[in-house]
ZAMIVEX-551264 format. One record per residue: x, y, z of N, C-alpha, C in turn. Coordinates in Angstrom, 1 decimal. Layout:
! residues N
n.px, n.py, n.pz, ca.px, ca.py, ca.pz, c.px, c.py, c.pz
X, Y, Z, X, Y, Z, X, Y, Z
...
This chain:
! residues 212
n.px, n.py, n.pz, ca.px, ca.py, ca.pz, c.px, c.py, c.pz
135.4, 174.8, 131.3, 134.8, 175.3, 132.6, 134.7, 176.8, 132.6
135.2, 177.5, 131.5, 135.3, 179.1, 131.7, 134.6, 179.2, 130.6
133.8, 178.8, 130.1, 132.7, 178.8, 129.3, 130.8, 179.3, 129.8
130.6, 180.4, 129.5, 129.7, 181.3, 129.9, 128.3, 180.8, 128.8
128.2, 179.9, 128.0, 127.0, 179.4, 127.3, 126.8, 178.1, 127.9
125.5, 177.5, 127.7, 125.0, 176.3, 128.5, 125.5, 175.0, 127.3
126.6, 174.4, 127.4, 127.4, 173.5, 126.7, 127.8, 172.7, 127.7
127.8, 171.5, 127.7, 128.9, 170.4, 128.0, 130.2, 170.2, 127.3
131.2, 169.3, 127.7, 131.5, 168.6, 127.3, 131.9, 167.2, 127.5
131.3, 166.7, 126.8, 130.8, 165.1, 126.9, 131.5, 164.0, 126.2
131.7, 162.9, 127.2, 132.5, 161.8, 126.5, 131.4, 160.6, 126.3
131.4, 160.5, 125.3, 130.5, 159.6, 124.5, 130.8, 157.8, 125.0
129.5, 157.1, 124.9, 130.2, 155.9, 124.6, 131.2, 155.2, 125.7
131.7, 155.8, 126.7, 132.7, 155.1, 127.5, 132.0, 153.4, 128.5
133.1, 152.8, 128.0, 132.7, 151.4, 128.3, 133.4, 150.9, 129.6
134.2, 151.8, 129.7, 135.6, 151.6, 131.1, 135.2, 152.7, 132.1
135.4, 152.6, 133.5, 135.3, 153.0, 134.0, 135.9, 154.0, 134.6
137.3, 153.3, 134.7, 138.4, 154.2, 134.5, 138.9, 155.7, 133.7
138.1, 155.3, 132.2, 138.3, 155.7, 131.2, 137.2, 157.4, 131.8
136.3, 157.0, 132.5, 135.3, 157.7, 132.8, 135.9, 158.8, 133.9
136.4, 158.1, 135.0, 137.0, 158.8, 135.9, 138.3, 159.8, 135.2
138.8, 159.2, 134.6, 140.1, 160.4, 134.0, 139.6, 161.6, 133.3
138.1, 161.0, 131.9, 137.6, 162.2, 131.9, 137.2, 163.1, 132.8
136.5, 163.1, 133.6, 135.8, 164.0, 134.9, 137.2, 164.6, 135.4
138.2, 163.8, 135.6, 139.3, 164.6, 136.2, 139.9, 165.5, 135.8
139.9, 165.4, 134.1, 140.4, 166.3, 133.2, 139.3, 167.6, 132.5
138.2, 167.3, 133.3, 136.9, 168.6, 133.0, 136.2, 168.2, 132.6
135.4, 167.5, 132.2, 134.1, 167.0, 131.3, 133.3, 166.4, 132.2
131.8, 167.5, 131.4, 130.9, 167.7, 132.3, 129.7, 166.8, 132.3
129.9, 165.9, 131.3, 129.0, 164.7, 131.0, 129.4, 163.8, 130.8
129.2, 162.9, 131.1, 129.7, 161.5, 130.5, 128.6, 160.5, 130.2
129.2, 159.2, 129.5, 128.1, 158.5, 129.1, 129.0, 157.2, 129.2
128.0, 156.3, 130.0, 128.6, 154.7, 130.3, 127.9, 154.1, 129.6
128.5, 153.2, 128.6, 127.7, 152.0, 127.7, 128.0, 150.7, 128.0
126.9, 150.3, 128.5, 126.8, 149.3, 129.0, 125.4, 148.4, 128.7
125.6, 148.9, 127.2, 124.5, 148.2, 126.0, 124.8, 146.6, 125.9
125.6, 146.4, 125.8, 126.5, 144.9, 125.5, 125.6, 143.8, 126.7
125.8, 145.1, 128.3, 126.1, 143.5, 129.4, 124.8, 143.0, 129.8
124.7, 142.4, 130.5, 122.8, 142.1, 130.9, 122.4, 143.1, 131.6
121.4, 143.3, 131.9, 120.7, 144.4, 132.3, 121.2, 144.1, 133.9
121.6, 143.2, 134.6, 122.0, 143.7, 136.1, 123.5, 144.4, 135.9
124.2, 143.7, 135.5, 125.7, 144.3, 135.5, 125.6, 145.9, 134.5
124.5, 146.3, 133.6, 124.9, 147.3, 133.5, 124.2, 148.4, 134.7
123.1, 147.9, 135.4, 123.0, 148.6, 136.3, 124.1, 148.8, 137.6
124.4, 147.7, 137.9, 125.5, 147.7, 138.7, 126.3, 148.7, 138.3
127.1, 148.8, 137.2, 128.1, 149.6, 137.0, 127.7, 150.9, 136.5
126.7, 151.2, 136.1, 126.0, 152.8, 135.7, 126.2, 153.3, 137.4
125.8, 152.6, 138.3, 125.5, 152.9, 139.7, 127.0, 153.6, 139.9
128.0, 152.6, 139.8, 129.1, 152.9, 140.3, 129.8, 154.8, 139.6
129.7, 154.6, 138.0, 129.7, 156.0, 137.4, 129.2, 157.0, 138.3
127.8, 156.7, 138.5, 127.0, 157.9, 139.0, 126.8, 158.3, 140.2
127.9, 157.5, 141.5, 128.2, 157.9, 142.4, 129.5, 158.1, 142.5
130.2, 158.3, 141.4, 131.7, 159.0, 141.0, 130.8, 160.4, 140.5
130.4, 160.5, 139.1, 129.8, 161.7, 138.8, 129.2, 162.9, 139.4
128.4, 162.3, 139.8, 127.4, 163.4, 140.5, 127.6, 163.8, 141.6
128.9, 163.3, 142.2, 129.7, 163.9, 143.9, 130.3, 165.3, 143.1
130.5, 165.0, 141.7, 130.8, 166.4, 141.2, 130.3, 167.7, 140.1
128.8, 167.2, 140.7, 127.7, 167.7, 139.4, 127.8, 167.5, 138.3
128.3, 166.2, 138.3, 128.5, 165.4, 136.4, 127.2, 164.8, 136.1
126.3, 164.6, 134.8, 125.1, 164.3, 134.5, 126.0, 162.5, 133.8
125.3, 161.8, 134.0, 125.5, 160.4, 133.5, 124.3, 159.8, 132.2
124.7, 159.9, 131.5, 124.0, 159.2, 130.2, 124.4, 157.7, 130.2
123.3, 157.0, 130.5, 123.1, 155.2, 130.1, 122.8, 155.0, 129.0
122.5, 153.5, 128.6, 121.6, 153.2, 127.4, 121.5, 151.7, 127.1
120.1, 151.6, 127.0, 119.5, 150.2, 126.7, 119.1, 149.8, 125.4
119.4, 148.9, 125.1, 119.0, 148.4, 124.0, 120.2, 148.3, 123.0
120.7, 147.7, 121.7, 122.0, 147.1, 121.3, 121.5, 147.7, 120.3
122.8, 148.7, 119.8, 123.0, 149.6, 118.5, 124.3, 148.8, 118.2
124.4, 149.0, 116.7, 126.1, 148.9, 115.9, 127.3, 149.6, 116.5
128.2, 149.2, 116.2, 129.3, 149.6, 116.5, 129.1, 151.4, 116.2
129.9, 152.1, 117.5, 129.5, 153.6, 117.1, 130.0, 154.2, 116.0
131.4, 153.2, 115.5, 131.8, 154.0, 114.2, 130.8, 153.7, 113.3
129.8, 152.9, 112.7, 128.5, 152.6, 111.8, 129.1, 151.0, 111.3
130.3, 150.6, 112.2, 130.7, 149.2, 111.7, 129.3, 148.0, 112.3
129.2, 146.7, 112.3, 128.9, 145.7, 112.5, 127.4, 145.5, 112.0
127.0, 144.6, 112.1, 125.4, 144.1, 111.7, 124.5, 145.3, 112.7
123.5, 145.6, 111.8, 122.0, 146.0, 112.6, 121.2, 145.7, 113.0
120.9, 145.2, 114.1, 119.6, 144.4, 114.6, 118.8, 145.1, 115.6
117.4, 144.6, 114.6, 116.6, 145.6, 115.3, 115.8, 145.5, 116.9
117.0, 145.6, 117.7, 116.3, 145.0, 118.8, 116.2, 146.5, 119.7
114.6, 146.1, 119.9, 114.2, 147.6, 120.6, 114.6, 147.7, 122.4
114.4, 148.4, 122.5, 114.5, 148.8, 124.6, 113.2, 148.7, 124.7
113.4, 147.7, 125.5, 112.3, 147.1, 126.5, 111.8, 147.5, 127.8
110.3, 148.3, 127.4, 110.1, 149.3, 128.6, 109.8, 148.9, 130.1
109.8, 147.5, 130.1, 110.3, 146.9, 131.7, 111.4, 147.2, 132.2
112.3, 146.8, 131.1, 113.8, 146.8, 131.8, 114.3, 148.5, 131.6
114.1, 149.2, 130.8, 114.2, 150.2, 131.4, 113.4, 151.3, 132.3
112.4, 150.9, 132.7, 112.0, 151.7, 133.8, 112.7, 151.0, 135.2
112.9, 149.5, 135.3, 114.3, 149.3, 136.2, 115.6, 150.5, 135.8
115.6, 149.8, 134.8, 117.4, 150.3, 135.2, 117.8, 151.6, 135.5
116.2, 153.1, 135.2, 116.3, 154.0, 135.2, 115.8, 154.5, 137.0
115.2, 153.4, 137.4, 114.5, 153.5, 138.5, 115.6, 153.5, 140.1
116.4, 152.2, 139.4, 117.8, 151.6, 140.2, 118.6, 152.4, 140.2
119.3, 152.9, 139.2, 120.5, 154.0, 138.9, 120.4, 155.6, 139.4
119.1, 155.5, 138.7, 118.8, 157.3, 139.1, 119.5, 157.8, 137.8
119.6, 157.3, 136.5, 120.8, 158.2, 135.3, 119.8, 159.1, 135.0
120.7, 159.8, 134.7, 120.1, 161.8, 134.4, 119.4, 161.4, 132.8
120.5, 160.7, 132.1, 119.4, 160.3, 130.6, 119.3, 159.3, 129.8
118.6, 159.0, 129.1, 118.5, 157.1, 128.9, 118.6, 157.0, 127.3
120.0, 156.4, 126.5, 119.8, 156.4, 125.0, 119.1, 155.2, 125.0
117.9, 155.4, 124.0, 117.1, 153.9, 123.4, 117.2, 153.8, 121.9
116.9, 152.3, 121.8, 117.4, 151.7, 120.3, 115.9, 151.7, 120.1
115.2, 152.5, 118.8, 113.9, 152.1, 118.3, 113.8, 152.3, 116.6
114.7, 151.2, 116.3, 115.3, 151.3, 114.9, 116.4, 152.2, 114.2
116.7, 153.3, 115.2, 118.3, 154.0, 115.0, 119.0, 152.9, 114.8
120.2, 153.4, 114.3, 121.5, 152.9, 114.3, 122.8, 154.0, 113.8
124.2, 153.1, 114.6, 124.9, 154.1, 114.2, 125.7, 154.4, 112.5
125.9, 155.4, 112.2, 126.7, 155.1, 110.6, 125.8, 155.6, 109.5
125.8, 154.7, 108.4, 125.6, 155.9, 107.2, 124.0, 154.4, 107.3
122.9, 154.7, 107.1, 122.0, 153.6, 106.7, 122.0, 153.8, 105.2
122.0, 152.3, 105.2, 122.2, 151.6, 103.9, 120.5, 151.6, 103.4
119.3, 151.5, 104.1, 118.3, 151.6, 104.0, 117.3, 153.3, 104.4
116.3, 153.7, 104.3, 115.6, 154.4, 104.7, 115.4, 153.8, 106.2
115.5, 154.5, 107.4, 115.5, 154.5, 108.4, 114.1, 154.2, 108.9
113.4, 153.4, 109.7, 111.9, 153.4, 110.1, 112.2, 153.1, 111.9
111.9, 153.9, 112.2, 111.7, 154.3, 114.0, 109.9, 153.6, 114.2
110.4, 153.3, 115.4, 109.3, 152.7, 116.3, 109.2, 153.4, 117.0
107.9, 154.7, 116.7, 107.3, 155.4, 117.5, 106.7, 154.9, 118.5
105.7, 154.1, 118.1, 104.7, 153.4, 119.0, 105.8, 152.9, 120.5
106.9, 152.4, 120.2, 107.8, 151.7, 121.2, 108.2, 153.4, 122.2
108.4, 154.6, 121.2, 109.3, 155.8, 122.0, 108.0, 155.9, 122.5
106.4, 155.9, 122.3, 105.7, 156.5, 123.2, 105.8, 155.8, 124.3
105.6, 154.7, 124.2, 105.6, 153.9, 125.6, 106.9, 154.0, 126.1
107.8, 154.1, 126.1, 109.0, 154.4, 126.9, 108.8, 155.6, 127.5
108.6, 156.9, 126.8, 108.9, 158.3, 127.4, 107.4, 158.1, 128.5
106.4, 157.4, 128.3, 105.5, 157.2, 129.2, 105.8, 156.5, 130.6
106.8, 155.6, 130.2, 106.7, 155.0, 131.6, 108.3, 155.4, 131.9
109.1, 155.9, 132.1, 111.0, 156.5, 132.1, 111.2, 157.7, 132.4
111.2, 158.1, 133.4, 111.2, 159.5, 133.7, 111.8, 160.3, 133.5
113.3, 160.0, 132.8, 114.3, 160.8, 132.5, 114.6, 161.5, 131.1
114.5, 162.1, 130.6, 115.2, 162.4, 129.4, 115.4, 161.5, 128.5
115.1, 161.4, 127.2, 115.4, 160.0, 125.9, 116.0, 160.8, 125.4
117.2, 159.8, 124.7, 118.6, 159.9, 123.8, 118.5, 159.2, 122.5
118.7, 160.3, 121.2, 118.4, 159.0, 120.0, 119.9, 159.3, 119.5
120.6, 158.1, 119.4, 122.0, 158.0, 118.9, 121.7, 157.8, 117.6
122.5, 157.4, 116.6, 122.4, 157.2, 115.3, 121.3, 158.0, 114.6
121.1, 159.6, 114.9, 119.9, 160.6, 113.9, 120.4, 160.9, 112.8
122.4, 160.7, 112.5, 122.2, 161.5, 111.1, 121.6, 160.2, 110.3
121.0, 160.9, 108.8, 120.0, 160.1, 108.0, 118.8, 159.8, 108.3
118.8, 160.6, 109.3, 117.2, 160.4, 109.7, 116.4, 161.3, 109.1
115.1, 161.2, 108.4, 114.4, 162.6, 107.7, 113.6, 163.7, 109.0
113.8, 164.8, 108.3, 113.4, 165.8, 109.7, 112.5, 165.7, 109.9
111.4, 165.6, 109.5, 110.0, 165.1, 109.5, 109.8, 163.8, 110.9
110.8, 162.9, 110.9, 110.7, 161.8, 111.8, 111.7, 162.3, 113.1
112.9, 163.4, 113.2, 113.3, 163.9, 114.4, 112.6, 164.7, 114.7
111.9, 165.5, 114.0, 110.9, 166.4, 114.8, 109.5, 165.5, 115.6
109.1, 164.6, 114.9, 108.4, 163.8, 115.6, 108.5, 163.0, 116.6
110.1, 162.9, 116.7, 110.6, 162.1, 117.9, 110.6, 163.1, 119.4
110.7, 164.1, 118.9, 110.9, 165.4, 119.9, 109.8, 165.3, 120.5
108.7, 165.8, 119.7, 107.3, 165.3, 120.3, 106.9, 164.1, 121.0
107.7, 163.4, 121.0, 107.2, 161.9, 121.7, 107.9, 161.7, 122.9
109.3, 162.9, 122.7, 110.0, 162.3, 124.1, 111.4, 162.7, 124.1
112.3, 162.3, 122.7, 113.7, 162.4, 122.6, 114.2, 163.8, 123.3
114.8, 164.1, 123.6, 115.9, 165.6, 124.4, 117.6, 165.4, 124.0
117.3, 164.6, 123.7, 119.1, 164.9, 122.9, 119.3, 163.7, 121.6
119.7, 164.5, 120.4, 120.1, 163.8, 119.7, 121.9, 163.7, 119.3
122.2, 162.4, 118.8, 123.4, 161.9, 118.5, 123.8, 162.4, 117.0
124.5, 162.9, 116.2, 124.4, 163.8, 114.8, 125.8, 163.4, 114.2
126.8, 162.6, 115.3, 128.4, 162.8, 114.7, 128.4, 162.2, 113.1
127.9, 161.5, 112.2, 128.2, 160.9, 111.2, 127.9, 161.9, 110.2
126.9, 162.4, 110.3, 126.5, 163.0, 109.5, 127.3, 164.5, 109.3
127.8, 165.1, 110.6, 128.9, 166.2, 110.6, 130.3, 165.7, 110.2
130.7, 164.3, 110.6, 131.7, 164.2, 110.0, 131.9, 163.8, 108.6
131.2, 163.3, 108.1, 130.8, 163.4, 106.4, 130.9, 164.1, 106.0
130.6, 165.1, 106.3, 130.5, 166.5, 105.9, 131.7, 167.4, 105.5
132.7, 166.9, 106.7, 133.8, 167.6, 106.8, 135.1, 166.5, 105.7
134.7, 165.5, 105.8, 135.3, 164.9, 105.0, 135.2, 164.6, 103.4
133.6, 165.3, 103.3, 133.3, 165.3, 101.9, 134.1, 166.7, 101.1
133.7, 167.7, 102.2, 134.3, 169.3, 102.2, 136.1, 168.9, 101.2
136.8, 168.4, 102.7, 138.3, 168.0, 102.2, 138.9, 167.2, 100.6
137.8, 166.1, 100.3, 137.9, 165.5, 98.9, 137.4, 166.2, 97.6
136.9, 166.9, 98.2, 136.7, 168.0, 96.8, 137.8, 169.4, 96.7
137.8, 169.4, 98.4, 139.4, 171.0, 98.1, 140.0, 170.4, 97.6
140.7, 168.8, 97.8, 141.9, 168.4, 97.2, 141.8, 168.0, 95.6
140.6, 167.8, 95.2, 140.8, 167.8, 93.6, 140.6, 168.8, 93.1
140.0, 170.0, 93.9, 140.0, 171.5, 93.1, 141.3, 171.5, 93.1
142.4, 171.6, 94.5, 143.9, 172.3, 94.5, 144.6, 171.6, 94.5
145.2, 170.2, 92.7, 146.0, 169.5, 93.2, 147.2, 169.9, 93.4
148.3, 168.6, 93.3, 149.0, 169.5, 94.2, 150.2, 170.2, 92.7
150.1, 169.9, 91.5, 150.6, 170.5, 90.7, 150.2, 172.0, 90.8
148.9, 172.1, 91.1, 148.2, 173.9, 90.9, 149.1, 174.6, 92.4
148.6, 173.7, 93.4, 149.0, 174.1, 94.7, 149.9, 174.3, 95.5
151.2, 173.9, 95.2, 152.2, 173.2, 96.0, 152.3, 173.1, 97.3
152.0, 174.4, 98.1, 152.2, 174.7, 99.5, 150.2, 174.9, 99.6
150.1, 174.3, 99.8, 148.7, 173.8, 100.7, 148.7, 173.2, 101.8
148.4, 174.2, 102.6, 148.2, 174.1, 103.8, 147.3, 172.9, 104.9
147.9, 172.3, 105.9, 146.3, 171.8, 106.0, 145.5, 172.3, 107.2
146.1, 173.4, 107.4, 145.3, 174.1, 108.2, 144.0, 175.0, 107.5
144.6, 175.5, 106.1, 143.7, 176.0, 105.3, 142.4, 175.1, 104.6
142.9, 173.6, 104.6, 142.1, 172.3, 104.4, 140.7, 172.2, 105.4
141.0, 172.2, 106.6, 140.6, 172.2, 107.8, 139.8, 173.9, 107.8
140.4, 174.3, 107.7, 139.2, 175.6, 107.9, 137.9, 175.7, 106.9
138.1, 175.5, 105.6, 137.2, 175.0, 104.8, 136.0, 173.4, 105.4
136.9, 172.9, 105.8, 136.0, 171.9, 106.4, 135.0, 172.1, 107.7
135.5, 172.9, 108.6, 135.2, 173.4, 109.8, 133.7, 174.2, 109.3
134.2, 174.9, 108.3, 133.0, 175.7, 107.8, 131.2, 175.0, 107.4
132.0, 174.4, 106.5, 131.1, 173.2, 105.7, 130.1, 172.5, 107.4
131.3, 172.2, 108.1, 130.9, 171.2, 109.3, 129.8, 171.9, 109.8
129.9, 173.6, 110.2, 129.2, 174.4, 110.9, 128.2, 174.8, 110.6
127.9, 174.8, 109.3, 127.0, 174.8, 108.4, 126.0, 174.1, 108.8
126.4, 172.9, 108.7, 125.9, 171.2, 109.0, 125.2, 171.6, 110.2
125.8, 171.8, 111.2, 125.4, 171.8, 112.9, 124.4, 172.9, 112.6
124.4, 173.9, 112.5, 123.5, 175.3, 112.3, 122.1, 174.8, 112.0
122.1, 173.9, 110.6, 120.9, 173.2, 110.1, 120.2, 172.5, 111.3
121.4, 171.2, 111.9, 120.0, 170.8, 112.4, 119.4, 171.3, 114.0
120.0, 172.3, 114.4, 119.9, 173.3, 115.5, 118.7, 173.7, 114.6
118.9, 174.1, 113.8, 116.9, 174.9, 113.4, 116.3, 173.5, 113.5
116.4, 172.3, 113.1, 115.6, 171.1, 113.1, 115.1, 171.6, 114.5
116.1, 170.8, 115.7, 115.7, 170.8, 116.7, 115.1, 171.8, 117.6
115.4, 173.4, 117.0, 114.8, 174.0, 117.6, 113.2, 174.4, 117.1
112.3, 173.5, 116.6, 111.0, 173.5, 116.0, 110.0, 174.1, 117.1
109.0, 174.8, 116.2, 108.4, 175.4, 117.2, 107.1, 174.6, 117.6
């Protein structure tokens, strides 16, 4: 909250509601209720409920329709898109500040080349008034996030691809310094090399996203 640049901080993914309220209580300026799983009344029901907790305290509430993989990049992929009926309800009913949609994202490392359903993001950002969310971007080619920009998207999801990063960073310090060369290796010193590598990572696709 004593933070003087335009940042959140945002709890991803929350499926509990509870879980939701403790964030907000503890400072976090966004949150996000997933309620991908339930049918489309019960997750409007309960986005409602978030977002008259939230926004009594100028909290922005992120929804989302349509069924992505597990956030770690665990379970099957199925390509099932957000359907621009049901989300011009559930965006209409709720009032959420922003809407993640499934149009062939997914979360994790893709085992295949990625193919998005433009044609689907146009017609959504056409009829949805709010802000589009693409979860699962790392592995996406820039060429296709810059094009999603254009169509609609305002926030992308990036964590796989930064945390790879940091953990690729770490598997290579540790076979440069084993621990015969190293003894007292730090893992704060581990972690600062990774943090770097990470920052690097974020820097890149800040120029993606900031396209002119």
């Amino acid at each position: 909250n004593n933070i003087d640049i335009p940042i959140v901080l945002h709890l991803d993914h929350a499926k509990n509601i509870e879980t939701i309220k403790k964030a907000i209580d503890y400072g976090f300026t966004s949150v996000m209720y997933d309620g991908s799983k339930l049918s489309l009344k019960e997750n409007i029901i309960n986005t409602k409920k978030v977002i008259e907790i939230a926004h009594k305290k100028n909290i922005s509430v992120e929804g989302e329709l349509g069924y992505l993989n597990n956030e770690d990049g665990t379970g099957k992929i199925i390509l099932k898109y957000t359907n621009e009926i049901e989300a011009k309800k559930y965006v209409e009913d709720t009032k959420v500040d922003a809407l993640a949609i499934a149009i062939g994202n997914a979360h994790g490392i893709y085992m295949t080349k990625p193919s998005l359903n433009f044609k689907q993001l146009e017609i959504l950002n056409k009829i949805v008034t709010c802000p589009l969310v693409l979860h699962g971007s790392s592995g996406i080619q820039k060429n296709d996030l810059q094009k999603a920009i254009d169509l609609g998207i305002r926030k992308f999801n990036i964590n796989t691809e930064v945390s790879n990063t940091g953990v690729k960073t770490i598997r290579e310090y540790l076979l440069k310094y084993p621990e015969n060369k190293k003894l007292n290796l730090r893992l704060e010193t581990v972690l600062e090399e990774a943090r770097k590598q990470m920052t690097e990572k974020i820097i890149n696709y800040i120029n993606i996203f900031n396209k002119k």
